[in-house]
PDBQT receptor file of N, H, CA, C and O in Angstrom, charges set to zero:
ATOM      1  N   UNK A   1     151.691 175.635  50.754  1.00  0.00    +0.000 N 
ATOM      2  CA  UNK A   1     150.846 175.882  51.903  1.00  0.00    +0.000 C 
ATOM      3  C   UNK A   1     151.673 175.684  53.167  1.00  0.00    +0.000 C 
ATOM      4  O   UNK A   1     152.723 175.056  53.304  1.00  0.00    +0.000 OA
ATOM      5  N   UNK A   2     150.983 176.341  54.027  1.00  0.00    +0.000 N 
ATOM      6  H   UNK A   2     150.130 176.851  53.915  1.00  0.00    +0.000 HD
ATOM      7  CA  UNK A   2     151.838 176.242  55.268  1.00  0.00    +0.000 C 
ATOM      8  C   UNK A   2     150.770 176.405  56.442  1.00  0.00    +0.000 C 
ATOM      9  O   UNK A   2     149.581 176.667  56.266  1.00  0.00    +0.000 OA
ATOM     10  N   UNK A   3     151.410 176.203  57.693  1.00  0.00    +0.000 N 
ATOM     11  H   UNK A   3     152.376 175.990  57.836  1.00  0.00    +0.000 HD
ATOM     12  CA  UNK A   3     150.459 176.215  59.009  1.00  0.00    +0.000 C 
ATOM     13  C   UNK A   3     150.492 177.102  59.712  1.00  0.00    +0.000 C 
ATOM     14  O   UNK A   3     151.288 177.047  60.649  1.00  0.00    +0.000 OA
ATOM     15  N   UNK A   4     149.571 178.382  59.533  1.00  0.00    +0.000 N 
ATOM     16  H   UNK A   4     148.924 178.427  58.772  1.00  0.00    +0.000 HD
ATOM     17  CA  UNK A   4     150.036 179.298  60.700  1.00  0.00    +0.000 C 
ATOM     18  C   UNK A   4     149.261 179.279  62.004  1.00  0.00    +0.000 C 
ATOM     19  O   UNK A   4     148.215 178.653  62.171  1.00  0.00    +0.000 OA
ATOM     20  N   UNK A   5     149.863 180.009  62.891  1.00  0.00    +0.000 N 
ATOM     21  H   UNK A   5     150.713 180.517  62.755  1.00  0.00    +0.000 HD
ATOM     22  CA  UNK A   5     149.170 179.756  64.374  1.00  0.00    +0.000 C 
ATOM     23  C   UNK A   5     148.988 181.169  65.232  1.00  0.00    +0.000 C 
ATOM     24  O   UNK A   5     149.923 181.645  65.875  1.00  0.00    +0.000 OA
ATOM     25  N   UNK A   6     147.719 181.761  65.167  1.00  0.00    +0.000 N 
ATOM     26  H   UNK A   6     146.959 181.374  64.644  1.00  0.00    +0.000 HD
ATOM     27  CA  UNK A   6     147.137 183.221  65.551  1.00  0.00    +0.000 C 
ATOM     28  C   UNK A   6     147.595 182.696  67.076  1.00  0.00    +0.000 C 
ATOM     29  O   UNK A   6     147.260 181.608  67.544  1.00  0.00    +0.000 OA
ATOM     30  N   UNK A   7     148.276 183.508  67.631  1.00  0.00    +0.000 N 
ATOM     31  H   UNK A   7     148.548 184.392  67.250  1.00  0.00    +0.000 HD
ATOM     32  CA  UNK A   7     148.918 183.658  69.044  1.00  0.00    +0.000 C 
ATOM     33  C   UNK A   7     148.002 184.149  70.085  1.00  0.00    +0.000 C 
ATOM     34  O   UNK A   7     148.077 183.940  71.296  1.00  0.00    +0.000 OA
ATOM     35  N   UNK A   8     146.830 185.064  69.221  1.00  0.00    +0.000 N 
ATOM     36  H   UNK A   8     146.769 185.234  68.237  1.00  0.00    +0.000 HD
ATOM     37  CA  UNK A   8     145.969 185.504  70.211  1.00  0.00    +0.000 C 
ATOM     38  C   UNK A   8     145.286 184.219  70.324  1.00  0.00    +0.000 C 
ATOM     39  O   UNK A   8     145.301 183.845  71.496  1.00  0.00    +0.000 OA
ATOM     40  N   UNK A   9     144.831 183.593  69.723  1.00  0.00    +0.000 N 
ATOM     41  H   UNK A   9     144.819 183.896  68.770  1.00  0.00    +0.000 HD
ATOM     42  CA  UNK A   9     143.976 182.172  70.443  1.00  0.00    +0.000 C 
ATOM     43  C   UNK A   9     144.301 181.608  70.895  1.00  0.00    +0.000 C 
ATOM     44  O   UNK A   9     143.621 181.204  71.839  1.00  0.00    +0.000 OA
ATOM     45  N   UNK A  10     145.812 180.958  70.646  1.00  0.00    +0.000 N 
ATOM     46  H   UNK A  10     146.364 181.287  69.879  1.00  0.00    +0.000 HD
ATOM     47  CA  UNK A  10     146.439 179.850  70.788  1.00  0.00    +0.000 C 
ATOM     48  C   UNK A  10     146.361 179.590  72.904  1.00  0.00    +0.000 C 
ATOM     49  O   UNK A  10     146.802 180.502  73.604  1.00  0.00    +0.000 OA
ATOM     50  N   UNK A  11     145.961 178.717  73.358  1.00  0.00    +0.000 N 
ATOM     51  H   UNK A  11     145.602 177.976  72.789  1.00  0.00    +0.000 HD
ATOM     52  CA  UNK A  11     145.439 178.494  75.237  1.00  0.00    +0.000 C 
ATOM     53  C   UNK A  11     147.020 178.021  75.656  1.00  0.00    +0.000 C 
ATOM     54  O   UNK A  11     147.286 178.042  76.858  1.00  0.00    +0.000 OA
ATOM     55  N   UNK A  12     148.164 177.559  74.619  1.00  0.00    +0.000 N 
ATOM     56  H   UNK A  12     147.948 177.541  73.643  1.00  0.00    +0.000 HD
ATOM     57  CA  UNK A  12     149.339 176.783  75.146  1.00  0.00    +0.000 C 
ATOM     58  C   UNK A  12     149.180 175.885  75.723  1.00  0.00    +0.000 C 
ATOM     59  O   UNK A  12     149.769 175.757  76.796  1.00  0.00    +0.000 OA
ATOM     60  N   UNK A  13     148.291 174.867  75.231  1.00  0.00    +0.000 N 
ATOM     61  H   UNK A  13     147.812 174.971  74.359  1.00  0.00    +0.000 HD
ATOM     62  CA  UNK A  13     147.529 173.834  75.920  1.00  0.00    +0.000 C 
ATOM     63  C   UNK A  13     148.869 172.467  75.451  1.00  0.00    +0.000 C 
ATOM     64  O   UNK A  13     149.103 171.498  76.174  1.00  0.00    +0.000 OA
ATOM     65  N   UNK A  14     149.484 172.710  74.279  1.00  0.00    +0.000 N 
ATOM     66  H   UNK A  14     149.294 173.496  73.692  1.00  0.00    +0.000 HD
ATOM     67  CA  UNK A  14     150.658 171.561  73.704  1.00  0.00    +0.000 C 
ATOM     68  C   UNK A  14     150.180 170.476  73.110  1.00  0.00    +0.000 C 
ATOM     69  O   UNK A  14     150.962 169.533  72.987  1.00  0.00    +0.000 OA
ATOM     70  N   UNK A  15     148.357 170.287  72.435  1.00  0.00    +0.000 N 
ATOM     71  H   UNK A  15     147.722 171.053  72.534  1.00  0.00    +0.000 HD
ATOM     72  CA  UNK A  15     147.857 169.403  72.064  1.00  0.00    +0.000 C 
ATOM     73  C   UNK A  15     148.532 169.445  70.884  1.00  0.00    +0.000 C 
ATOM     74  O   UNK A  15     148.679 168.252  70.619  1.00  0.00    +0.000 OA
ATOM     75  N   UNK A  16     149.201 170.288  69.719  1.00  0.00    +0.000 N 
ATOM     76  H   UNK A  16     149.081 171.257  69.934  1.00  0.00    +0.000 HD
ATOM     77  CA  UNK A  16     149.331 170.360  68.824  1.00  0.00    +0.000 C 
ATOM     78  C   UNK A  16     150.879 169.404  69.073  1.00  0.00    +0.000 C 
ATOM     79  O   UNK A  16     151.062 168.403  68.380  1.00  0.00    +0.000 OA
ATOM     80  N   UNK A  17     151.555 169.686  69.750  1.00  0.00    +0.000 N 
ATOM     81  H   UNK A  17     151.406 170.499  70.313  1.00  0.00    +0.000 HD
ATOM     82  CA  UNK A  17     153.209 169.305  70.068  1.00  0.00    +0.000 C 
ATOM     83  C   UNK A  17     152.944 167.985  69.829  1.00  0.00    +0.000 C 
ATOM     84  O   UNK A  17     153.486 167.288  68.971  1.00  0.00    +0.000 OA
ATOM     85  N   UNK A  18     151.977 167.611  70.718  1.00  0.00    +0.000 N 
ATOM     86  H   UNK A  18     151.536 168.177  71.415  1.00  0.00    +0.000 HD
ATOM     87  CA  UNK A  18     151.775 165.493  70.856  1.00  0.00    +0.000 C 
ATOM     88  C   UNK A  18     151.435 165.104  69.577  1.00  0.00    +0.000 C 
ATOM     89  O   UNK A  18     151.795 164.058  69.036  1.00  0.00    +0.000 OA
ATOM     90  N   UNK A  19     150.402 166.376  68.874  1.00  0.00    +0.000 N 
ATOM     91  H   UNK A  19     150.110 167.226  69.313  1.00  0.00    +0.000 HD
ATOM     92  CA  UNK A  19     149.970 165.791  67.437  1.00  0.00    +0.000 C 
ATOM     93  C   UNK A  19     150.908 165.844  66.568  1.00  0.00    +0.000 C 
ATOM     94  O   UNK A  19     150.778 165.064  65.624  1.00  0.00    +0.000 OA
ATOM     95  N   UNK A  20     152.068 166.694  66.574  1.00  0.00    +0.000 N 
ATOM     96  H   UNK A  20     152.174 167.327  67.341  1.00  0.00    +0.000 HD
ATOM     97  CA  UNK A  20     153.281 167.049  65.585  1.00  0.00    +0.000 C 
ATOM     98  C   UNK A  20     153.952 165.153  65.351  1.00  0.00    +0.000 C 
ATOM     99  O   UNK A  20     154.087 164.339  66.265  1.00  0.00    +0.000 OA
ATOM    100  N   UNK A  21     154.241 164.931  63.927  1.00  0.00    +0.000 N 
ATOM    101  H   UNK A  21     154.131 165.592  63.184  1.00  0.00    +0.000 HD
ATOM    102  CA  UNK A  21     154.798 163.831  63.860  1.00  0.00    +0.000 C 
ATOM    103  C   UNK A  21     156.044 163.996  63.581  1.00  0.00    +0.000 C 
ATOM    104  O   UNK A  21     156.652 162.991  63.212  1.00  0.00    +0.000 OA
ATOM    105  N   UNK A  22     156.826 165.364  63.676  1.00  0.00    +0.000 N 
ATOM    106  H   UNK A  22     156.332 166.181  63.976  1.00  0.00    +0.000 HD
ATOM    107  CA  UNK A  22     158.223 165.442  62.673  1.00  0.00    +0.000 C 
ATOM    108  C   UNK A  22     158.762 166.640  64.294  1.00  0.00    +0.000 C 
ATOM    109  O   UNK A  22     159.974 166.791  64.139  1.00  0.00    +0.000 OA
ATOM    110  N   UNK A  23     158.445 167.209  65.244  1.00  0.00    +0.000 N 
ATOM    111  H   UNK A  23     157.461 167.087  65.370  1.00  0.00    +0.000 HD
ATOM    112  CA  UNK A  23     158.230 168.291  66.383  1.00  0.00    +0.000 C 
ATOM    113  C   UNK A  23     158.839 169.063  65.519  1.00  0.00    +0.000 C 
ATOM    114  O   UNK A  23     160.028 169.337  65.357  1.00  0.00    +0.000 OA
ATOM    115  N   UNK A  24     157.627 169.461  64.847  1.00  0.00    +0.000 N 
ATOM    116  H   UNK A  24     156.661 169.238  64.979  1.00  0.00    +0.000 HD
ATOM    117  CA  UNK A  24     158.099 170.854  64.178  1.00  0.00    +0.000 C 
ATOM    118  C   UNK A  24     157.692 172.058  65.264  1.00  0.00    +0.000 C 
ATOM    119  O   UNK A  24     158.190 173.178  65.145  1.00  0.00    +0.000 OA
ATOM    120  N   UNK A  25     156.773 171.746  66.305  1.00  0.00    +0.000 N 
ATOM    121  H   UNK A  25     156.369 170.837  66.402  1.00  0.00    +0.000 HD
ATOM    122  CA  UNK A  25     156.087 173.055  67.096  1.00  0.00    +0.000 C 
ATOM    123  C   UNK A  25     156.879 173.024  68.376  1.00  0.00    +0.000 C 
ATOM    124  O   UNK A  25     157.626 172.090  68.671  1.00  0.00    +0.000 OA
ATOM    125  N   UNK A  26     156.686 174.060  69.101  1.00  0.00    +0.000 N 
ATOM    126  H   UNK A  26     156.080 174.818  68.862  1.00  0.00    +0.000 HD
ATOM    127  CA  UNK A  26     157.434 174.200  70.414  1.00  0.00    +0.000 C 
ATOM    128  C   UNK A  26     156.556 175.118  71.012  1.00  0.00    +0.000 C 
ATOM    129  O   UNK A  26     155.593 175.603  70.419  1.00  0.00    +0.000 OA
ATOM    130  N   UNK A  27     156.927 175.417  72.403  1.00  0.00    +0.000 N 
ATOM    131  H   UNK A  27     157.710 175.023  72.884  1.00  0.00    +0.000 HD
ATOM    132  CA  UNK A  27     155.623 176.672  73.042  1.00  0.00    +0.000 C 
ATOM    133  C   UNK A  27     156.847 177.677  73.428  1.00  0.00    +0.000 C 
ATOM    134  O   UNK A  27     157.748 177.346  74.198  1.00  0.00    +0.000 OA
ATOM    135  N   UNK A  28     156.745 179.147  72.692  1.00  0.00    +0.000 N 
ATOM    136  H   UNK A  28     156.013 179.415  72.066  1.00  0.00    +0.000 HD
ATOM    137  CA  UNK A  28     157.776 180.052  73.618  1.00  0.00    +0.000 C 
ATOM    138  C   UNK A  28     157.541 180.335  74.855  1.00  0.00    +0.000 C 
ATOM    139  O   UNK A  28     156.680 179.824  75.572  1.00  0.00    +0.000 OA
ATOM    140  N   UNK A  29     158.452 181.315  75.179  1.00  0.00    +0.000 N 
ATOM    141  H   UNK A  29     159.151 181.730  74.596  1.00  0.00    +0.000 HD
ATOM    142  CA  UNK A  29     158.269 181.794  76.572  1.00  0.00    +0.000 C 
ATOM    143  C   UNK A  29     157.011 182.718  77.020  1.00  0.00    +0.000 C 
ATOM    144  O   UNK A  29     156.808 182.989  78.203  1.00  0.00    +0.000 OA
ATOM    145  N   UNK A  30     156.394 183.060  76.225  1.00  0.00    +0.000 N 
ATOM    146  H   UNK A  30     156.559 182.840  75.264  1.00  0.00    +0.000 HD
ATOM    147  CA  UNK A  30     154.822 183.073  76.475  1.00  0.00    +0.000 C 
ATOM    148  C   UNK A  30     153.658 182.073  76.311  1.00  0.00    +0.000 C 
ATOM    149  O   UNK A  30     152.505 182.462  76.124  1.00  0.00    +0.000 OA
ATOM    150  N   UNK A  31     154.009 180.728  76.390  1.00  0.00    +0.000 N 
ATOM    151  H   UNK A  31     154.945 180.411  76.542  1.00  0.00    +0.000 HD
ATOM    152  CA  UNK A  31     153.405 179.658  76.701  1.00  0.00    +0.000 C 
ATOM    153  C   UNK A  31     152.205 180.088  75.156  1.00  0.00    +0.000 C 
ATOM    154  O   UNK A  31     150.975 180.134  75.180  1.00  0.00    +0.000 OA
ATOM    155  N   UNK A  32     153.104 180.331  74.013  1.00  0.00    +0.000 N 
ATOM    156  H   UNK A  32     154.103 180.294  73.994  1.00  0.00    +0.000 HD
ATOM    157  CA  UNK A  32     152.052 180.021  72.597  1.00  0.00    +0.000 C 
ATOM    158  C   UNK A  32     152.784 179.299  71.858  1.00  0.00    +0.000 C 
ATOM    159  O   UNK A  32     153.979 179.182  72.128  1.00  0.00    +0.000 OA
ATOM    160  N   UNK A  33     152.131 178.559  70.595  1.00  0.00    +0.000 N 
ATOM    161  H   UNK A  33     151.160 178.654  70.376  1.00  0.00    +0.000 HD
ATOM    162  CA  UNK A  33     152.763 177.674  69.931  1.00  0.00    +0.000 C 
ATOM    163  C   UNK A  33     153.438 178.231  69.172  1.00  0.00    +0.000 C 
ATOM    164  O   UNK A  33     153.009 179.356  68.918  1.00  0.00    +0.000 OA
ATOM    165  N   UNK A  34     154.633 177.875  68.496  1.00  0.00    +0.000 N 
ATOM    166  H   UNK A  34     154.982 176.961  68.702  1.00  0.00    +0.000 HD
ATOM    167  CA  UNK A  34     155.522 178.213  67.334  1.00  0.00    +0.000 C 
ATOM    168  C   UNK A  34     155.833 176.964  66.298  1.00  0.00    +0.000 C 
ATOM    169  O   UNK A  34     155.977 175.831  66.756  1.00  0.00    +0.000 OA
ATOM    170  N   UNK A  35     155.925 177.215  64.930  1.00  0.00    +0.000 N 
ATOM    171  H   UNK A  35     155.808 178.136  64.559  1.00  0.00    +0.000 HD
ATOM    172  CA  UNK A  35     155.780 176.508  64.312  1.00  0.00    +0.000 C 
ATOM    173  C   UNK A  35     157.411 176.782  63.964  1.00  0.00    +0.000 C 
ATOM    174  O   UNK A  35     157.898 177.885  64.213  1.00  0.00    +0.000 OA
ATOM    175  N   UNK A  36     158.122 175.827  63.443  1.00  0.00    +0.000 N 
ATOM    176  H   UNK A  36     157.726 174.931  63.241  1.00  0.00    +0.000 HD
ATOM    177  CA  UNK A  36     159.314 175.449  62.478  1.00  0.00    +0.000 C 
ATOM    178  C   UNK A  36     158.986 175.048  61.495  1.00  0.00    +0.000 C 
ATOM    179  O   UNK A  36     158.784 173.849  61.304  1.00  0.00    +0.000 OA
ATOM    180  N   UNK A  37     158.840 176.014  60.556  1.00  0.00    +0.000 N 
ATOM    181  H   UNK A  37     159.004 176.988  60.711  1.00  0.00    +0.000 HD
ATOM    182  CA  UNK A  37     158.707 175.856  58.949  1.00  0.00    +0.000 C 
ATOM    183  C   UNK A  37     159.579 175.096  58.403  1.00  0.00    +0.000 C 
ATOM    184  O   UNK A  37     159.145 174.563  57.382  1.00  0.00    +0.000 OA
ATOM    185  N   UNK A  38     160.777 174.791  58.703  1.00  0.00    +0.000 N 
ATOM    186  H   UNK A  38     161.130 175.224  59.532  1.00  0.00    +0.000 HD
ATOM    187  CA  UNK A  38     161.824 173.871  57.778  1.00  0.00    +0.000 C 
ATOM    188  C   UNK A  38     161.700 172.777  58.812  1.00  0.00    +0.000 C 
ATOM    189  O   UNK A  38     162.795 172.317  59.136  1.00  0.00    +0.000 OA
ATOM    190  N   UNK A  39     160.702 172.263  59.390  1.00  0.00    +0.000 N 
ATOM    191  H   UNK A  39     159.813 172.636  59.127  1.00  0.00    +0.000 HD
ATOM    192  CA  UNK A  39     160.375 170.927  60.109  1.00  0.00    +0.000 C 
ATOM    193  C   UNK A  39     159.095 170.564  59.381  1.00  0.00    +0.000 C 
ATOM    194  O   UNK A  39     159.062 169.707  58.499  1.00  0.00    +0.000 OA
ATOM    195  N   UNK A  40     157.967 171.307  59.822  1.00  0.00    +0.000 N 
ATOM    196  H   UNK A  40     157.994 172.004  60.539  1.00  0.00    +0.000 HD
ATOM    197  CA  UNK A  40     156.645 171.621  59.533  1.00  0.00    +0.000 C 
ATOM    198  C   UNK A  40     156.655 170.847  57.987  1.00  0.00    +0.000 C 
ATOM    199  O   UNK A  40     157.134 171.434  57.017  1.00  0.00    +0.000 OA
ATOM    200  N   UNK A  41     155.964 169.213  57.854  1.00  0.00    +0.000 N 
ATOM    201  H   UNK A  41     155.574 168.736  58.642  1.00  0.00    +0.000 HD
ATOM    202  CA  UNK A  41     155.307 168.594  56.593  1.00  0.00    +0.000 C 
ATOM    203  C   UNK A  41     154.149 168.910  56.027  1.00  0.00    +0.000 C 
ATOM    204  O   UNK A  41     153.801 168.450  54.940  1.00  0.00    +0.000 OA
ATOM    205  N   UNK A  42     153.411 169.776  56.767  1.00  0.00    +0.000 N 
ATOM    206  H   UNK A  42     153.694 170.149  57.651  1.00  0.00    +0.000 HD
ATOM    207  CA  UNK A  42     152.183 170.663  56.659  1.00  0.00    +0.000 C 
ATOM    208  C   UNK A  42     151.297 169.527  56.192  1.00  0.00    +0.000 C 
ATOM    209  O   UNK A  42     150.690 169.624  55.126  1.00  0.00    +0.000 OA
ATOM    210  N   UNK A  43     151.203 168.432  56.974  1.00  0.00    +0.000 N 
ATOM    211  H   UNK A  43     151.696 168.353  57.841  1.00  0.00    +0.000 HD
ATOM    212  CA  UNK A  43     150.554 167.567  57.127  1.00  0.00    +0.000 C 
ATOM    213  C   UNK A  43     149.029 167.806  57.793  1.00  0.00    +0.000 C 
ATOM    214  O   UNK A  43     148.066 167.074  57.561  1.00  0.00    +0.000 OA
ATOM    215  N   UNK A  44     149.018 168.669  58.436  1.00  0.00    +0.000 N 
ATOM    216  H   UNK A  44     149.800 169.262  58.624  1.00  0.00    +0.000 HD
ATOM    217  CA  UNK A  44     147.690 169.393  59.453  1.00  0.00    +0.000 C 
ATOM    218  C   UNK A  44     147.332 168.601  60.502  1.00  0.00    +0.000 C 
ATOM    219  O   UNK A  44     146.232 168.943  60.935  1.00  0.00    +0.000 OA
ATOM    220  N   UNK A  45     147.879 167.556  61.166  1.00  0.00    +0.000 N 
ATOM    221  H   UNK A  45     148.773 167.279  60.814  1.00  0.00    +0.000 HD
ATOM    222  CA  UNK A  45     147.797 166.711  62.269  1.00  0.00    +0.000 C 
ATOM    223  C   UNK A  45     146.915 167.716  63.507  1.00  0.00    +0.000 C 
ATOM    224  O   UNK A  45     145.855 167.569  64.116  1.00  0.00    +0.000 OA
ATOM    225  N   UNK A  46     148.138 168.919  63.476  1.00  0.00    +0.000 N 
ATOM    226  H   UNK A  46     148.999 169.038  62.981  1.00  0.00    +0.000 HD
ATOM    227  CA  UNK A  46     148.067 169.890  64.450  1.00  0.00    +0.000 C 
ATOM    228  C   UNK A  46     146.825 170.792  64.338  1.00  0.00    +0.000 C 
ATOM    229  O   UNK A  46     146.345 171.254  65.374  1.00  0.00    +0.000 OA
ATOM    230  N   UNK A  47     146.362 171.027  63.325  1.00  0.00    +0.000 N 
ATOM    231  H   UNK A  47     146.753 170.652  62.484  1.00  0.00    +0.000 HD
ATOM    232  CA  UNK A  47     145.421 171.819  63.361  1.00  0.00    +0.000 C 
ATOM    233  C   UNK A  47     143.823 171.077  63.510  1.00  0.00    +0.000 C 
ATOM    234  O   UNK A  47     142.747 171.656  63.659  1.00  0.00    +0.000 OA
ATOM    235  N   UNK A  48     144.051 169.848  63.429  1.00  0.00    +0.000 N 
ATOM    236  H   UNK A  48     144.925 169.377  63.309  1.00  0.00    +0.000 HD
ATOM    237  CA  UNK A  48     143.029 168.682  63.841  1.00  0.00    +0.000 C 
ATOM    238  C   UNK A  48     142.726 168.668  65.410  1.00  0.00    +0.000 C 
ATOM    239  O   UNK A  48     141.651 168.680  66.010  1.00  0.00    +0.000 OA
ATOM    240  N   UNK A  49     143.857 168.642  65.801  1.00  0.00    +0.000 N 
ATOM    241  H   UNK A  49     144.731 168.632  65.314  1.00  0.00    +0.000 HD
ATOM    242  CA  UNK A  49     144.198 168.750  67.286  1.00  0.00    +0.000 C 
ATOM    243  C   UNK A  49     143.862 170.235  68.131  1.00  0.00    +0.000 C 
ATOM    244  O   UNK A  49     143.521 170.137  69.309  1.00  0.00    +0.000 OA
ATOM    245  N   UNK A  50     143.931 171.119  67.722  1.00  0.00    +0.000 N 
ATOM    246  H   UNK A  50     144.208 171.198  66.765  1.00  0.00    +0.000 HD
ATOM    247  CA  UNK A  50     143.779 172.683  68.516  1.00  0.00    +0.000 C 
ATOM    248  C   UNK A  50     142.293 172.266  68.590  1.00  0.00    +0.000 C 
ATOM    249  O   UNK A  50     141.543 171.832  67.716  1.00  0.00    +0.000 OA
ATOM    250  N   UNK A  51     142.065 172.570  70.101  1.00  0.00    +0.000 N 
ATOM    251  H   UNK A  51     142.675 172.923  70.812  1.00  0.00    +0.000 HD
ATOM    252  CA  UNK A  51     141.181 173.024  70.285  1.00  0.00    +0.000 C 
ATOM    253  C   UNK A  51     140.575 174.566  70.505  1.00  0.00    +0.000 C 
ATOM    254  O   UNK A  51     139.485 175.099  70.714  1.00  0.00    +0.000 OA
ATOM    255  N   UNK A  52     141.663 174.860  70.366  1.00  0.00    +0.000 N 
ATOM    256  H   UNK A  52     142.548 174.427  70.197  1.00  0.00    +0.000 HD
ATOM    257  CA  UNK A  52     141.210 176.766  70.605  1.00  0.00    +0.000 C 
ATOM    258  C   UNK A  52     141.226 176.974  68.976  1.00  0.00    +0.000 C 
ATOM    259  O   UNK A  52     141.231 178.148  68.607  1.00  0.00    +0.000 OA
ATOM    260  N   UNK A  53     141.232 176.264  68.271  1.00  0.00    +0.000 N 
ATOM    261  H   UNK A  53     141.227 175.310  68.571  1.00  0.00    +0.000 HD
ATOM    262  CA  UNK A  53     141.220 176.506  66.793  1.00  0.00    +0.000 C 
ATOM    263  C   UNK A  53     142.314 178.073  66.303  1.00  0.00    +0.000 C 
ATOM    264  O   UNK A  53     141.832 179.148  65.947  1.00  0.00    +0.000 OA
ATOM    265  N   UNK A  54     143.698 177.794  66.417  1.00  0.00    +0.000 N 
ATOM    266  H   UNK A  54     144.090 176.921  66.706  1.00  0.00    +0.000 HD
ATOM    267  CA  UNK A  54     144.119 178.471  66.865  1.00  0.00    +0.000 C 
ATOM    268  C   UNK A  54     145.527 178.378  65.182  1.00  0.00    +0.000 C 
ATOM    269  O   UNK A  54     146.292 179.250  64.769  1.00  0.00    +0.000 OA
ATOM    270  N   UNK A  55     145.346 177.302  64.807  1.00  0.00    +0.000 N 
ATOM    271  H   UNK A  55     144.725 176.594  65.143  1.00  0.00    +0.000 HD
ATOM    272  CA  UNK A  55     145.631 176.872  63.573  1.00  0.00    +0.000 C 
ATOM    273  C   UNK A  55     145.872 176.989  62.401  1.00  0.00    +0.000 C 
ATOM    274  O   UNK A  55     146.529 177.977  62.727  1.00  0.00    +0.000 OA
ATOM    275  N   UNK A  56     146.014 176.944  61.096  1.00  0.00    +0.000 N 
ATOM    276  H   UNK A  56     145.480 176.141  60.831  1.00  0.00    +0.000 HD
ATOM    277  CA  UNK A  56     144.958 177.033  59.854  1.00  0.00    +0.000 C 
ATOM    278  C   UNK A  56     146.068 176.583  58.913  1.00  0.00    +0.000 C 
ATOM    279  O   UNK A  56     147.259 176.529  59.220  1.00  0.00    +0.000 OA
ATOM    280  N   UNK A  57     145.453 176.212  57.530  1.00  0.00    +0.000 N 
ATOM    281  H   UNK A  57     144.485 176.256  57.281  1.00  0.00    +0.000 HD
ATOM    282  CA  UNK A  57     146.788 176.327  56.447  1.00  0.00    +0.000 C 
ATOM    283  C   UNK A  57     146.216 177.039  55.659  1.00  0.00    +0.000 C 
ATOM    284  O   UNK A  57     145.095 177.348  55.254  1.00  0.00    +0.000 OA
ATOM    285  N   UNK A  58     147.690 177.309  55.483  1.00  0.00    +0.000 N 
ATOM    286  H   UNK A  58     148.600 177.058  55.812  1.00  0.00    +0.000 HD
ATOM    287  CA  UNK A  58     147.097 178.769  54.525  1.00  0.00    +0.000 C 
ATOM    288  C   UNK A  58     148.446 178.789  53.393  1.00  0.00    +0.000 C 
ATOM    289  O   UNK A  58     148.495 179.642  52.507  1.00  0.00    +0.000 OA
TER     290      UNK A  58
């Protein structure tokens, strides 16, 4: 399983970044989240945290 993150929702708000315990996420230069899969413990911290529900594991 893994964490993906729909870009159209995602607000670039960085709640997910503070929730990351390993910074697997970063915001590109369009202010959306990106995930690092070879960081990413797919722990779901982050997807607890989105409030634009923007998240998911899949």
């Amino acid at each position: 399983m893994t964490v993906l993150i729909d870009a159209k929702l995602c607000a670039g708000c960085a709640a997910c970044i503070d929730a990351c315990p390993n910074d697997a996420i970063t915001l590109n230069e369009d202010i959306v989240a990106v995930m690092n899969e070879d960081k990413c413990l797919d722990c779901g911290a982050c997807i607890d945290e989105c409030p634009a529900r923007a998240m998911e594991m899949a």
